[in-house]
C-alpha positions as CSV (number, residue, x, y, z in Angstrom):
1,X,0.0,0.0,0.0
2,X,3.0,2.5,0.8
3,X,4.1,1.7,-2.8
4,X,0.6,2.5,-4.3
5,X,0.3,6.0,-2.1
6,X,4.3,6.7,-3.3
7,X,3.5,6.2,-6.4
8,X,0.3,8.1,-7.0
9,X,2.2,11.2,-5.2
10,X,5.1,10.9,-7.8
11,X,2.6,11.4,-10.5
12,X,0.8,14.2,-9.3
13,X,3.9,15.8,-8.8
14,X,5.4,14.9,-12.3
15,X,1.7,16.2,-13.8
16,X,2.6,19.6,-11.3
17,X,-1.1,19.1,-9.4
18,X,1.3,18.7,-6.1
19,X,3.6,21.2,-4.2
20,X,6.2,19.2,-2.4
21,X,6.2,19.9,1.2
22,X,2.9,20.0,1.4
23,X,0.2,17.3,2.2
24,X,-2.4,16.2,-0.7
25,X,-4.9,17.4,1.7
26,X,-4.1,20.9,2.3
27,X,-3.8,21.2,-1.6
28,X,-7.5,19.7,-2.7
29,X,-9.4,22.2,-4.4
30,X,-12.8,23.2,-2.5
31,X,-16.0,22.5,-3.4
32,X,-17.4,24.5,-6.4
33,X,-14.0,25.7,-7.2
34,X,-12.9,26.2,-10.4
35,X,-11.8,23.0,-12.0
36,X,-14.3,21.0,-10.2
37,X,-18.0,20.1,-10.8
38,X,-19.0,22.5,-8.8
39,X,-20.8,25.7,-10.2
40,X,-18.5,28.9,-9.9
41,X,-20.0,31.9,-8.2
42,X,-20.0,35.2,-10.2
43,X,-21.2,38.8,-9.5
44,X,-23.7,40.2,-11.8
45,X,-22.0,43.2,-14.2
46,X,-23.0,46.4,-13.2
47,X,-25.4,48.1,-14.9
48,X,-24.3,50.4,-17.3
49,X,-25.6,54.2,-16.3
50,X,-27.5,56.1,-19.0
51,X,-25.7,58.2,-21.2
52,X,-27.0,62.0,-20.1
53,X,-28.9,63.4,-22.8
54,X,-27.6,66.7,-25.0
55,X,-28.0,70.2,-22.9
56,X,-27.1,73.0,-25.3
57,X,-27.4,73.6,-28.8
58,X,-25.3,76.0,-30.2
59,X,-27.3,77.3,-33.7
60,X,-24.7,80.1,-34.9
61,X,-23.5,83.1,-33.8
62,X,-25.3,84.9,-30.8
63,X,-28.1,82.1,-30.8
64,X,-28.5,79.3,-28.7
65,X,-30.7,77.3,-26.8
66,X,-29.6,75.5,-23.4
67,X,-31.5,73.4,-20.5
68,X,-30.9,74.6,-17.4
69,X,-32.6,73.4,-13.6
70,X,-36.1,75.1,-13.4
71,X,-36.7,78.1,-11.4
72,X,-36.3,77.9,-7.5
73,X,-39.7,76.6,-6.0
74,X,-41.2,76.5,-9.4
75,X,-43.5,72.8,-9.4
76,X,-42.5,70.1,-11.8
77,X,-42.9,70.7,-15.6
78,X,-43.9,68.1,-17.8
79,X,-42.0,64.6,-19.1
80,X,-42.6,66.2,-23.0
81,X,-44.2,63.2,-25.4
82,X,-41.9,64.3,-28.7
83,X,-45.1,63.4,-30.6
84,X,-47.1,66.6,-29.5
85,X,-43.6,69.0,-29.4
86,X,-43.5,70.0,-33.3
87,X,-47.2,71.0,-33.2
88,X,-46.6,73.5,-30.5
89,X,-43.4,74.5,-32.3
90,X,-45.1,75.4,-35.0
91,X,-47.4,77.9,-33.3
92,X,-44.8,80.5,-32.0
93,X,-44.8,82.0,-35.9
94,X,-47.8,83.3,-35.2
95,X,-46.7,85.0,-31.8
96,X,-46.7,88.8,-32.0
97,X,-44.9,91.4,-29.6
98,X,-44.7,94.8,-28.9
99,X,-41.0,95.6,-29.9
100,X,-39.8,99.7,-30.1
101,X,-41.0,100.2,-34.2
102,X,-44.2,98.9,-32.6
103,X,-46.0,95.5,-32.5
104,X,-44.3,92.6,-34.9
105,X,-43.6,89.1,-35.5
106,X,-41.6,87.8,-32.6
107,X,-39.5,85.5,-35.0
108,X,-39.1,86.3,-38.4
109,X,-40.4,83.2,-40.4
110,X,-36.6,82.7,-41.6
111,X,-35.8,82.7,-37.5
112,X,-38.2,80.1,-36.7
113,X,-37.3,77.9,-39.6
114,X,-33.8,77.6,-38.1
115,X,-34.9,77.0,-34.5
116,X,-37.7,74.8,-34.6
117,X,-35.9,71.3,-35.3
118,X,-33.9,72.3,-32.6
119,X,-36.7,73.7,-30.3
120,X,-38.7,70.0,-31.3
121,X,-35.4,68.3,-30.2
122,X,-34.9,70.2,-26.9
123,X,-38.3,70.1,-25.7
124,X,-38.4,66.4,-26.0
125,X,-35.4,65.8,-24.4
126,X,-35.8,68.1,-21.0
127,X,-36.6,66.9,-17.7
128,X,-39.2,67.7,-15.6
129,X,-37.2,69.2,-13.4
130,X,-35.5,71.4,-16.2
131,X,-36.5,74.6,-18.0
132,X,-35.4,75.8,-21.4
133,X,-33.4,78.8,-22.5
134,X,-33.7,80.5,-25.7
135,X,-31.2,83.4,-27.3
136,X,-32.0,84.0,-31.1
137,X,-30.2,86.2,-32.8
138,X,-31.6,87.8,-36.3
139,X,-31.0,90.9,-38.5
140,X,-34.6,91.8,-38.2
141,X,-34.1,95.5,-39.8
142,X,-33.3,96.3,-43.4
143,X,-30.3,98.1,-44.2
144,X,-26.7,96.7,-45.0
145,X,-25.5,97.8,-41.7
146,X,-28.3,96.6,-39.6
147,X,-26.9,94.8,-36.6
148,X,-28.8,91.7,-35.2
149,X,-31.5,92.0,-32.6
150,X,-32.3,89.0,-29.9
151,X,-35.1,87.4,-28.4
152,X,-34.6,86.4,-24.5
153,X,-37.4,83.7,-23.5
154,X,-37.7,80.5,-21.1
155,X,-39.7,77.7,-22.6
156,X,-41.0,74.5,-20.6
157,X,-44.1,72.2,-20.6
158,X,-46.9,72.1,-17.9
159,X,-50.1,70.5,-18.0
160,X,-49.8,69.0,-21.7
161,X,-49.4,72.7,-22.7
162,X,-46.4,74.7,-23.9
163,X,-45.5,77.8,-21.7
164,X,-43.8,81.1,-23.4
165,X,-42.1,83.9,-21.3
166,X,-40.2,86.6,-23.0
167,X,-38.0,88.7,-21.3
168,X,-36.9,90.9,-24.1
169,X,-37.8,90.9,-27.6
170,X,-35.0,93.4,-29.3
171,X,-31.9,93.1,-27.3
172,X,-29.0,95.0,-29.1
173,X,-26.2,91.8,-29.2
174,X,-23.1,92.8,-30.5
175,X,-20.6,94.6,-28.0
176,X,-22.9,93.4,-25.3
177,X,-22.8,89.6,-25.1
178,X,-20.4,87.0,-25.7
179,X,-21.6,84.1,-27.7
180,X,-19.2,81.4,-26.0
181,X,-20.0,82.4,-22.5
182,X,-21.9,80.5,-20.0
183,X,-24.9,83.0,-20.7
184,X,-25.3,83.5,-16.6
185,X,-25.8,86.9,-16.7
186,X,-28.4,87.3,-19.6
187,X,-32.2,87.4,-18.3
188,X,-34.6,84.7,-20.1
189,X,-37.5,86.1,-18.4
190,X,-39.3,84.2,-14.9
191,X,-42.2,82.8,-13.7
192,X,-42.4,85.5,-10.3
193,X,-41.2,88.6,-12.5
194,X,-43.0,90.5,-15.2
195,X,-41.2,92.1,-18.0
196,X,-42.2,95.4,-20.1
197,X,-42.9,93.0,-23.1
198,X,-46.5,92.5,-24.4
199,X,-47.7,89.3,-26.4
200,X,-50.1,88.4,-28.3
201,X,-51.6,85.4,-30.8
202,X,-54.3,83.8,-31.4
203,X,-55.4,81.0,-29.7
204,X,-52.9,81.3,-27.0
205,X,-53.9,81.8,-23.4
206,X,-52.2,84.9,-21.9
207,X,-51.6,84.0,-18.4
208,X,-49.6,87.3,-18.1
209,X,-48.4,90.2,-20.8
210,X,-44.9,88.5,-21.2
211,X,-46.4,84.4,-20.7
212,X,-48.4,83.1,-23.2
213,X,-49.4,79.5,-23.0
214,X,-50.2,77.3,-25.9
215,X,-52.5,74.2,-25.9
216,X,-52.1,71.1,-28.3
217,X,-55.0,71.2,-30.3
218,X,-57.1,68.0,-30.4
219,X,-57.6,66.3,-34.0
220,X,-60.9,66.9,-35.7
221,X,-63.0,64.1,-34.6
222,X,-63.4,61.3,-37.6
223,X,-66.3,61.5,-39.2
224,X,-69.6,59.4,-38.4
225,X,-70.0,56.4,-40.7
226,X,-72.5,56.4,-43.7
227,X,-75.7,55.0,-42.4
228,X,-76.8,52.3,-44.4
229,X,-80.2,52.6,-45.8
230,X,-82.7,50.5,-45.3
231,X,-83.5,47.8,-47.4
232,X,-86.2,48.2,-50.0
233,X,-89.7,46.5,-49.3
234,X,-90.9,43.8,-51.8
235,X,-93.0,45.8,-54.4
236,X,-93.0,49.1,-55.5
237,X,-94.9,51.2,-52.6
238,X,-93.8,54.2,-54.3
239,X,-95.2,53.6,-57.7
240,X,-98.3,52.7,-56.4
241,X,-99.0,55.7,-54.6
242,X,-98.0,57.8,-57.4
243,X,-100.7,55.9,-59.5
244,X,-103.4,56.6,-57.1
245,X,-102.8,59.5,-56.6
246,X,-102.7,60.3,-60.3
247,X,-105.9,58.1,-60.7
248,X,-107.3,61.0,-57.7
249,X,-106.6,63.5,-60.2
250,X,-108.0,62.2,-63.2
251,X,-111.1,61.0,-61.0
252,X,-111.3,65.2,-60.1
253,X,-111.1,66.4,-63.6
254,X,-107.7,68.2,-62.3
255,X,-105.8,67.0,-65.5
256,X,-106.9,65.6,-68.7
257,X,-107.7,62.3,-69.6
258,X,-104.4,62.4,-71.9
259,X,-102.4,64.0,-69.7
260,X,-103.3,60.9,-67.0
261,X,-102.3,58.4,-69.6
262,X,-98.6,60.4,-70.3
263,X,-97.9,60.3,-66.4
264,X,-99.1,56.8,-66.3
265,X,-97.4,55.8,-68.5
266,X,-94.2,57.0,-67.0
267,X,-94.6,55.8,-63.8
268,X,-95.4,52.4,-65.2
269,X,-92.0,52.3,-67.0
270,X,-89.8,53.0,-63.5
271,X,-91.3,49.7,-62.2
């Protein structure tokens, strides 16, 4: 037997499953280790975060738009469906505003075309708990040396509805702001202040002069199916009362004797 157990140990050390010095027992692998038939324990991966979504979109010079935390005590705004965004979108070409040459187009049709992919975008992406900042820039006076003008608003959704405050409709740009700043010290207009500016458009609800608040307009309800009509009688009801009563007439000497025969006639052939 002492020849069996030397030789067994001679092998596992020649097949390096030994350490010499040590005794087989100490070196048996443990239950479910690897190697055995024992299942080997793993830790689940770790979930992989989701990636944050875009903040700022930067449309060309002295024009942006950029989510930013909603106002301080303000309640939650919407989580946006991006179905009913473009829709609302659409409606601020129709906004007007008092401006110094008097009451005009808040965004010059060109303006809007620019800004609405990436109003649609922004407004789908924000967070409840985030408002959006708007600074357009346009050359919105003729004239060659005409220097761009610049609408300051906050935009967010509340109650299935988009809201609209302006805080300056006509804000001379260049020599006063820099496009690549943070934009911390330009005013987009709040929910506790009022500003001088005036809005109007139709179909909007003005909450205050510089807040306008746009519903989604419901779709025209589909039209009521065709009601099928009822299915014709065996006989011809309405030819026979056309005949009697023609019959009443001739019988009153109300029409002529040839003139019965003419109608008769007639109504006999619709049959």
């Amino acid at each position: 037997m002492r020849e069996v157990r030397h030789g067994l140990g001679t092998a596992l050390l020649a097949w390096g499953l030994l350490v010499p010095g040590l005794p087989a027992a100490a070196q048996a692998p443990a239950p479910g280790a690897q190697g055995t038939a024992g299942p080997v324990s793993q830790a689940p991966p770790a979930a992989t975060p989701a990636p944050p979504h875009r903040t700022y979109w930067d449309l060309g010079h002295y024009t942006w738009l950029r989510l930013a935390p909603r106002e301080a005590g303000a309640a939650l705004n919407d989580a946006p469906n991006p179905r009913e965004v473009a829709p609302l979108v659409q409606r601020l070409g129709s906004v007007r505003a008092s401006t110094p040459d008097g009451e005009q187009g808040l965004f010059a049709p060109e303006e809007l075309a620019g800004l609405g992919r990436a109003l649609g975008e922004a407004l789908s992406v924000a967070g409840p708990a985030e408002d959006l900042l708007l600074f357009s820039s346009f050359r919105r006076s003729q004239g060659f040396l005409a220097s761009p003008q610049a609408v300051a608003a906050r935009l967010f959704l509340k109650d299935g509805a988009l809201n609209l405050i302006v805080q300056d409709t006509r804000l001379e740009v260049l020599g006063h702001y820099d496009p690549d700043s943070s934009g911390a010290s330009i005013d987009y207009g709040s929910r506790t202040r009022t500003s001088k500016v005036v809005l109007t458009c139709p179909g909007a609800l003005s909450r205050r002069g510089d807040w306008l608040v746009f519903t989604l307009e419901q779709p025209p309800a589909p039209p009521a199916p065709p009601v099928a009509a009822a299915p014709k009688a065996d006989g011809h009801p309405v030819q026979e009362e056309r005949l009697r009563a023609l019959q009443h007439l001739l019988d009153e000497k109300l029409i002529t004797e040839k003139e019965y025969k003419v109608k008769r006639a007639e109504i006999i052939k619709s049959l």
